[in-house]
N, C-alpha and C positions, 0 to 999 in steps of 0.2 A: 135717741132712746131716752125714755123715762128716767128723773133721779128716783135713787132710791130714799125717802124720809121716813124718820121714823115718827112716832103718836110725840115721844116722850121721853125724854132722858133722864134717865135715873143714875145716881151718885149711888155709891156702897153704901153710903154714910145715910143716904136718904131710905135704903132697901131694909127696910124692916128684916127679912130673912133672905137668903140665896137662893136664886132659881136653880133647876135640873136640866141638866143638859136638853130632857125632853122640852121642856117648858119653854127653854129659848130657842131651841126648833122649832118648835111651834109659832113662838112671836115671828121668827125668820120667815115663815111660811107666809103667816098671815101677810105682812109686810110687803113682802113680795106679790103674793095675789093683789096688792092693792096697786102697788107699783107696775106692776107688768099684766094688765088685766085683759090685753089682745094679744092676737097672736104676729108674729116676725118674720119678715124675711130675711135669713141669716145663709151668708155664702161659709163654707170650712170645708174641709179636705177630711174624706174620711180616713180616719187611721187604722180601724178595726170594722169588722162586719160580723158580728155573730148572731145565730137564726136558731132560737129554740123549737126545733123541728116537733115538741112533743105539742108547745101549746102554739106556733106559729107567731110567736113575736120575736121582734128586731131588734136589737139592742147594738148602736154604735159608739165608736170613737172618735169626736171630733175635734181637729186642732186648726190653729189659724198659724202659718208660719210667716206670716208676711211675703214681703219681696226676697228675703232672704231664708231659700229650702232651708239652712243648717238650725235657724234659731227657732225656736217655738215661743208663738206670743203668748196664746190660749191654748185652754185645751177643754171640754165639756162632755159627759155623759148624755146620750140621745136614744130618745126610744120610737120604735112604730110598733103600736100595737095590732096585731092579728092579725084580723080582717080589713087593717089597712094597711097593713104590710104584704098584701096578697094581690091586691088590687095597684101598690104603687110600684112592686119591684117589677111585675108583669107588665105595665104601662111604662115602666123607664125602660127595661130591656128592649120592647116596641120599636122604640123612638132614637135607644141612642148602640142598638147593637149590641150591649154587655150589659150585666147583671150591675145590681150595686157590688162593689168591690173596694177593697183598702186602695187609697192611692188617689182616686176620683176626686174632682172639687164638685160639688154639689150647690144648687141654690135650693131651699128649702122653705117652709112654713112651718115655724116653729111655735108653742108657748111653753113658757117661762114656770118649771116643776121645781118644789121644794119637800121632798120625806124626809120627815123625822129621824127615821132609821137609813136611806140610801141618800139622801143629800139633794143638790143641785142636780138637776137634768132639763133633758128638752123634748119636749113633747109634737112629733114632727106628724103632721098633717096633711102636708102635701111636698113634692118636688117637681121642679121644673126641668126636663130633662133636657130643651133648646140650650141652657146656662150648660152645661156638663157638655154635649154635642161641641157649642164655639168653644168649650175649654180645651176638649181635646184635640178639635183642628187647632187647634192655636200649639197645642203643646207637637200633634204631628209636624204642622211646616215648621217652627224652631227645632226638631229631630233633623227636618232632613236638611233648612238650613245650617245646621251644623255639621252634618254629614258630607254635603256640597263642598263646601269652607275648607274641612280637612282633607277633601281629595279622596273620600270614601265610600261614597255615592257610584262611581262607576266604576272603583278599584278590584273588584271583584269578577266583574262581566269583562274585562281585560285579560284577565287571565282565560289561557288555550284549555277547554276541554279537551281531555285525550279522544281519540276516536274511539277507542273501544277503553272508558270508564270502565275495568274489572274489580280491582280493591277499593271500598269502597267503607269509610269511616260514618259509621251511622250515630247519629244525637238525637234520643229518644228517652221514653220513657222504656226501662225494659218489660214492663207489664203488660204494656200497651196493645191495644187490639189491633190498632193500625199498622205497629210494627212488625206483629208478628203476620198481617197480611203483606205487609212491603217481602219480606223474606221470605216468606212462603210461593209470591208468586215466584220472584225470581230462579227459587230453587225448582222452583217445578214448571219453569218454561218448557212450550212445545220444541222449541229449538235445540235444548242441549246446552244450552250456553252456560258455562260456568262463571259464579261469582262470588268474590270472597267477602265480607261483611264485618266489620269489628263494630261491637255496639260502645259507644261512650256513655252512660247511662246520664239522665238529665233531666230534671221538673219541668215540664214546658206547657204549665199552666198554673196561674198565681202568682202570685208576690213574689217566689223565691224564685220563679222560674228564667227572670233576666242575668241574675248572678250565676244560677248553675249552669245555664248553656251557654256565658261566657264561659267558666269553666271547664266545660267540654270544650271547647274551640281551642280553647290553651292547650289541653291535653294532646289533641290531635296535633297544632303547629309541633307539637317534641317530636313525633311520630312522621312527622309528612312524607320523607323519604318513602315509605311503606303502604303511602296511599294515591290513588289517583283523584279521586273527589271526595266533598263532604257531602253528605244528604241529612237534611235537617227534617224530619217529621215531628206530625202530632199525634201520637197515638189513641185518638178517639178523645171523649170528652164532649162538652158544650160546644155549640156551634159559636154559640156568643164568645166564650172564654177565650179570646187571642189578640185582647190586649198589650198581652206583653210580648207580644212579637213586631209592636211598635216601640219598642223600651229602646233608648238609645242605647244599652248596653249590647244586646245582643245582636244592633245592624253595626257597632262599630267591629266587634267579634269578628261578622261577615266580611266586612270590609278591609279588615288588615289579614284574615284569615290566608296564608299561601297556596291552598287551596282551591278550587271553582265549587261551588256552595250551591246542592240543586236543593229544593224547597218544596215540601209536600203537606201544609201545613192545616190543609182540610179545611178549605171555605174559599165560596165561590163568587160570593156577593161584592168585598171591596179586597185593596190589596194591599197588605200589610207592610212599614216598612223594612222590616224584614226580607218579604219579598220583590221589594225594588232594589235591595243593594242586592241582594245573591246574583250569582250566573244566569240563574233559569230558574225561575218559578212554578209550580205546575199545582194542581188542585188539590190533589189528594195523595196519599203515600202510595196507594197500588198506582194511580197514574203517574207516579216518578219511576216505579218497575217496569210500568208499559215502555217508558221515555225509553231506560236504558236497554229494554228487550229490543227497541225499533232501532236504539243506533247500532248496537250489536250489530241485528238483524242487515241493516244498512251499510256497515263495515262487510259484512260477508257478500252482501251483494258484489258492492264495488270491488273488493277481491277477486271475489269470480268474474265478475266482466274485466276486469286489467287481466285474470290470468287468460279470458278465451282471446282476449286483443291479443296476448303476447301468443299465444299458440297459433291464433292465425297471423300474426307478422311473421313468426318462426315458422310457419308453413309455407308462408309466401317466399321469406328469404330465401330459404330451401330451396325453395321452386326455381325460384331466378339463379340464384347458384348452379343449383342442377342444371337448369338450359346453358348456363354461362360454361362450366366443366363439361359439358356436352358439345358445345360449340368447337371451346378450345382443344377437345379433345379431337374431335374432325380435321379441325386445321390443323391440330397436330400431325394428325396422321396423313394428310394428305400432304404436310409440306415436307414430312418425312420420306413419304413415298416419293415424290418429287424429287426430294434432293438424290433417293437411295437411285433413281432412274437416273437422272442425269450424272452423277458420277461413276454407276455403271456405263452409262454411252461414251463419256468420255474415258473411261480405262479399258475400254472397247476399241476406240479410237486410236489411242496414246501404243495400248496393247501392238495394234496393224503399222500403226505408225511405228513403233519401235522395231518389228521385222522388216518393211518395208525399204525405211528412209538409210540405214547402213549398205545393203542394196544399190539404194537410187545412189546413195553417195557413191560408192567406190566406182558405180559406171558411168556417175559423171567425171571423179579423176581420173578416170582411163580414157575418158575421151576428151578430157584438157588435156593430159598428156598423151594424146596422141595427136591431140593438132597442133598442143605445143611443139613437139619435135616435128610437125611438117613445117611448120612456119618458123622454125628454128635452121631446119635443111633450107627450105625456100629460101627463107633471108639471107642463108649462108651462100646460098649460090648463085642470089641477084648479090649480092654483095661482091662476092668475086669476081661475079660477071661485069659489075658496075667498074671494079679495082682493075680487075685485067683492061678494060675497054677502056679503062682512063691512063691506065701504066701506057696503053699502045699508043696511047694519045699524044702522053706526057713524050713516050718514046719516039714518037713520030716529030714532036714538037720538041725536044727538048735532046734530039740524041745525040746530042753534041755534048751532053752536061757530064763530069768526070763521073767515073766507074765508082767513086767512096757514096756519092749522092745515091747513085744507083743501089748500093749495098745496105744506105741504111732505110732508104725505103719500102726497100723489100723485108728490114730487120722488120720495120714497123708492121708492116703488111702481116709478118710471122705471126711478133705477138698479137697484134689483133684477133686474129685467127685461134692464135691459142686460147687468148679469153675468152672469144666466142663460145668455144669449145668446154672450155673451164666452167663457167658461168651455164649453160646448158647441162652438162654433168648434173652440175650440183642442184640443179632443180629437180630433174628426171630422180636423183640418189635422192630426195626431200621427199618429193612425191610418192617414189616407192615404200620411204617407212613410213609417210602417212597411209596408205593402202594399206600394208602390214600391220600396223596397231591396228586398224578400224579390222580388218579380218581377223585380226587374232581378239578381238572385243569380241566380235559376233560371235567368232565359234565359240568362246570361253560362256556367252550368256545360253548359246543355245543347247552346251554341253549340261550350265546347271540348271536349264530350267528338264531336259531332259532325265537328269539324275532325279530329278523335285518327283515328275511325275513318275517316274520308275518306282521312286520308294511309296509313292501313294499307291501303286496299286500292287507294290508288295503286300500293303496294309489288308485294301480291300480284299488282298485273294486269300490273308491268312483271317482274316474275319468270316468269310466265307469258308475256308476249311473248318472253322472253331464250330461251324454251324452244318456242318455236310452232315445228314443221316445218316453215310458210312462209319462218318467215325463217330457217332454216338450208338451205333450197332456194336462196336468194336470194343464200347465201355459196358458194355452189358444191354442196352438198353434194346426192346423190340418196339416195331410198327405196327399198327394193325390198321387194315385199308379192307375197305368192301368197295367191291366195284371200281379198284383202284384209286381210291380216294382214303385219305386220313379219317379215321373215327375221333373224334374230338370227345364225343358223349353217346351214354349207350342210348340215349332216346334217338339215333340218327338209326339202330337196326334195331331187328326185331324177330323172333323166333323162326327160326328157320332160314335164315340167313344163312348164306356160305361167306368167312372170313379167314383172309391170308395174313397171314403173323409172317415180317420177314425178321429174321434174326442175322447175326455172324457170318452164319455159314451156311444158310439157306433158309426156306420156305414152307411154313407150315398152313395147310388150310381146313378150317375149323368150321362147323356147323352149329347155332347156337341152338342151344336148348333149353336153357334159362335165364332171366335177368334178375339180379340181384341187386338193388339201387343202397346206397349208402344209409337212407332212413331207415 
């Protein structure tokens, strides 16, 4: 860059009288046009943007901060007049997407302005809008490398959308066109679907608009308990204007935000980083109402097919149940009937065999005891017969032996005899009280099953009495029979019928002549 020199330096001492402020503005001016006599390529950060919409000129702020955002090195008054402020704001928008705006670095063609009355400025002639384009990718990938770094690039798409999104924390502009389309569609879904909505009000467009919808973001984290998602709109506005929805303020917001963050932020061409860290990004604010109408919508489906699954599982279980209780219910009954048959057969059985077998019994102890005492006589009288033919023996062979021998042999011969005798007794006496009990058993069972059935058809014959015609004649009560049969209802005859009434004490017969029915 040029020095500045001047013609001539003047001492007070040498200055015949004092110059006027004008005067040395003036020299300043001149000076300058000598020293700065082309025009500049000067990079600076616009700091202000203001557009006298009456006469079409431009008037900016610009400062140089160096490497360090906090200090300011420079700072300068800059102008684009009119007709080429019409031409270069339209050809930057072109090129880099957004309007000129505060905030922007700019590369420019500048010359070097000094008035009398407004000072220093710059007199800008053209802009390079490729310079501003690499500054702002440069300033996006340091956003989202910082973003990445702290873990908050994908912090948000982690967190679980509810299925059915209903409360629902909105960060807008409350004016805004677009919000009032996002709510409107919702509330007036084909569906019916209700949604609850709290607006966090919010600039979301301009310079302020990074701080105020971190702001809302805070406000909402107090709240969360009470919401299911955020939804971040733009309410109408410039298509270009969405700069600052690459602001690092407002993707860190997103990013630590506890919430799932859907984004309707109206533009369709690139995607802001705003819209990388949220949950789900979507185009426009009516299409984030679509979003939530279809998951609704999508919720109620899947509902309804779990509940037709569980009604046809519960129909089928049913089903199989049913044949299963149907099943068991057959075997029930048949093993019931089963068992009721067979322990009828056998107390059928048990029943003949209980008359029977007392019976079969005592005729067979009467005919052990009757063969007992034949083979008891037998024995006794091969026995004797054996004794006497061996005493004759003994006698014939021995009859020389002294009369005591003889005495006590026949002592022996006695008691033998007696025991015989004894010993037969007392079997015959055994046998008979066995006979005895088992007969006095029999008759004793057959006496009470005789009483049993006595008093049962005492029952049946006074049940039968309780019911005999006679003696409900006897209580007042008449019969009336046509053709010997019981009249149950007078639809059974019909005029001119002959009918017998029998009462007490006899027999009345009646001709009908009228019916009279209860209606």
């Amino acid at each position: 860059m040029s020095q500045i020199y001047f013609r001539q330096t003047i001492t007070f001492e040498e200055q015949s009288a004092p110059m006027s402020l004008f005067e040395l503005h003036q020299q300043i001016r001149e000076e300058l046009e000598i020293a700065f006599p082309e025009s500049y390529w000067v990079v600076a950060e616009l700091a202000q943007v203001n557009v006298d919409k009456r006469k079409g000129h431009c008037y900016l702020t610009l400062v140089d901060k160096g490497d360090d955002a906090r200090q300011m090195l420079a700072q300068a008054k800059g102008t684009i007049w009119g007709s080429r402020y019409q031409m270069l704001s339209r050809y930057f928008e072109e090129k880099t997407g957004q309007p000129l705006r505060a905030g922007l670095k700019v590369l420019m063609q500048a010359s070097v302005r000094f008035h009398e009355l407004y000072g220093l400025s710059l007199d800008i002639s053209n802009i390079d809008p490729n310079y501003t384009i690499g500054d702002l990718a440069r300033q996006r990938q340091e956003t989202l490398k910082r973003l990445d770094a702290e873990g908050l690039l994908e912090a948000n798409k982690e967190l679980e959308l509810p299925l059915v999104p209903q409360r629902l924390a909105v960060i807008s502009s409350a004016t805004a066109a677009g919000y009032q389309d996002f709510v409107h569609q919702l509330q007036t879904n084909s569906y019916g679907y209700t949604f609850g909505t709290t607006l966090f009000p919010a600039v979301v467009q301009g310079n302020e608009a990074p701080g105020s919808v971190a702001a809302a973001f805070a406000q909402v984290a107090k709240y969360k308990a009470n919401f299911d998602a955020i939804v971040l709109i733009r309410g109408g506005g410039s298509q270009t204007d969405l700069s600052c929805f690459d602001d690092y303020k407002i993707a860190a917001a997103i990013g630590h935000s506890p919430l799932p963050v859907l984004t309707g932020i109206g533009h369709e061409r690139d995607e802001s980083i705003a819209d990388l860290v949220a949950h789900t990004r979507l185009k426009t604010p009516t299409a984030v109402a679509g979003f939530l109408i279809d998951r609704f919508r999508e919720a109620e489906e899947l509902a309804e097919d779990l509940f037709e699954r569980i009604r046809m599982f519960s129909a089928q279980q049913l089903k199989v149940t049913e044949d299963k209780l149907e099943r068991l219910n057959l075997r029930f009954n048949n093993t019931t009937k089963q068992l009721l048959q067979e322990n009828k057969d056998r107390l059928e059985q048990l029943s003949r065999g209980l008359l029977l077998k007392p019976k079969t019994y005592l005729e067979q102890q009467r005919h052990f005891i009757s063969d007992l005492e034949k083979d008891i006589n037998s024995g006794t009288k091969d026995l004797l017969h054996q004794r006497e033919k061996h005493l004759q023996e003994l006698s014939v062979c021995v009859e020389g032996k002294s009369q005591r021998y003889l005495h006590m042999k026949e002592h022996e011969l006695n008691h033998l005899v007696h025991c015989l005798e004894t010993e037969a007794k007392d079997t015959l006496q055994k046998n008979q009280i066995t006979y005895t009990k088992y007969s006095d058993k029999l008759e004793y069972g057959a006496q009470r099953k005789l009483q049993q059935e006595n008093h049962r058809l005492k029952l049946l014959e006074m049940s039968i009495g309780a019911n005999n015609p006679e003696r409900l004649l006897l209580r007042g009560y008449t019969l009336t029979l046509l053709n010997g049969k019981i009249i149950k209802s007078i639809k059974e005859v019909k005029s001119g019928d002959i009918v017998e009434t029998r009462m007490q004490d006899g027999t009345l017969h009646s001709t009908i002549v009228n019916i009279d029915t209860d209606e």
